[in-house]
N, C-alpha and C positions, 0 to 999 in steps of 0.2 A: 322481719317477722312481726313485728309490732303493729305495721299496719298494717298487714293481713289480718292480722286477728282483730282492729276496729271496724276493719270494714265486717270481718264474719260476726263480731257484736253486735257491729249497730243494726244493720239490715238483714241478712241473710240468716241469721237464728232467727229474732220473730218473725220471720216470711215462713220459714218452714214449721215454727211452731205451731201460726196459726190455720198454716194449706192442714195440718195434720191435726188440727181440732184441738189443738194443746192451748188456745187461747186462757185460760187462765192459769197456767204456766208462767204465759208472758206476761201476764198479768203481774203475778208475782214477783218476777224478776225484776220489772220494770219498778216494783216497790221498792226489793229489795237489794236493787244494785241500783244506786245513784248515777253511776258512770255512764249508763246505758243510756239513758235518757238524753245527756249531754253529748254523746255519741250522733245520736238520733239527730238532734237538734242541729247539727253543726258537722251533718253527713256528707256537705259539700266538699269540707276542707280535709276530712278524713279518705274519701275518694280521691281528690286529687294527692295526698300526701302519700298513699297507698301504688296510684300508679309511677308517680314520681320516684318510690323505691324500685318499683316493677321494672320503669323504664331503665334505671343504673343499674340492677341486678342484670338484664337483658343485653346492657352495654358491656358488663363485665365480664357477662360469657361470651361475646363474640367479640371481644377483643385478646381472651385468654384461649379461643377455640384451639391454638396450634401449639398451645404452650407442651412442652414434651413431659411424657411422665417418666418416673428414673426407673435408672436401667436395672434394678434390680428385681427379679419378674415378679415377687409374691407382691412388694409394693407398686411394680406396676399392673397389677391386677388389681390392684385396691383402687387403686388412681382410674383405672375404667370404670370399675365400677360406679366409685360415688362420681363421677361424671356425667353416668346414667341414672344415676337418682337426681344429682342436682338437676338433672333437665328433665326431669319428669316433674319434681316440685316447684319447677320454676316457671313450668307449663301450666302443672295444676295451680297456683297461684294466680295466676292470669286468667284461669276459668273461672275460679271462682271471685274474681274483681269482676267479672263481666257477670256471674248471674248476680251478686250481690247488685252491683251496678242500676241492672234491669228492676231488680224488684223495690230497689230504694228510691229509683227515678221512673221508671215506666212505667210498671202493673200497679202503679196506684192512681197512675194515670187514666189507665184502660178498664179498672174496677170503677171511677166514679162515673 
């Protein structure tokens, strides 16, 4: 979780805050959160450390894909369920590593 949310720190909030004209928003933030800035600066390590949980989080579920849930139906309704949430966040985390990704390394690329 932690480094989802540096990656969504460092890059993909000011990406969207200033596509939405909130540039001095970020402005502020970037005042008033110190972190952010060192974020920024050292977006390399925060990317790789980010897909590095991605990739174990990824391992984990497809090594536990057949694990059984218990026999008792209400918890094993439970047990489907958050099965299907974890792999919906565990999807959406991996989108949003890659637009973060694009906009920390690409589209600044393609803007200058």
């Amino acid at each position: 979780m932690c480094a989802r949310a540096g990656t969504l720190i460092c890059c993909a909030l000011p990406a969207l805050l200033v596509t939405i004209g909130a540039g001095a928003v970020m402005a502020g933030l970037a005042t008033n959160v110190p972190g952010l800035i060192f974020l920024s600066a050292h977006k390399e390590w925060v990317f790789t450390i980010a897909a590095l949980v991605l990739a174990a989080a990824f391992a984990m579920r497809w090594a536990t894909r057949n694990a059984p849930c218990p026999a008792d139906p209400a918890m094993a309704a439970a047990c489907t369920r958050m099965r299907k949430i974890g792999g919906w966040a565990l999807w959406s985390a991996l989108v949003l590593l890659v637009i973060g990704g694009f906009f920390a390394f690409f589209a600044a690329e393609l803007l200058l």
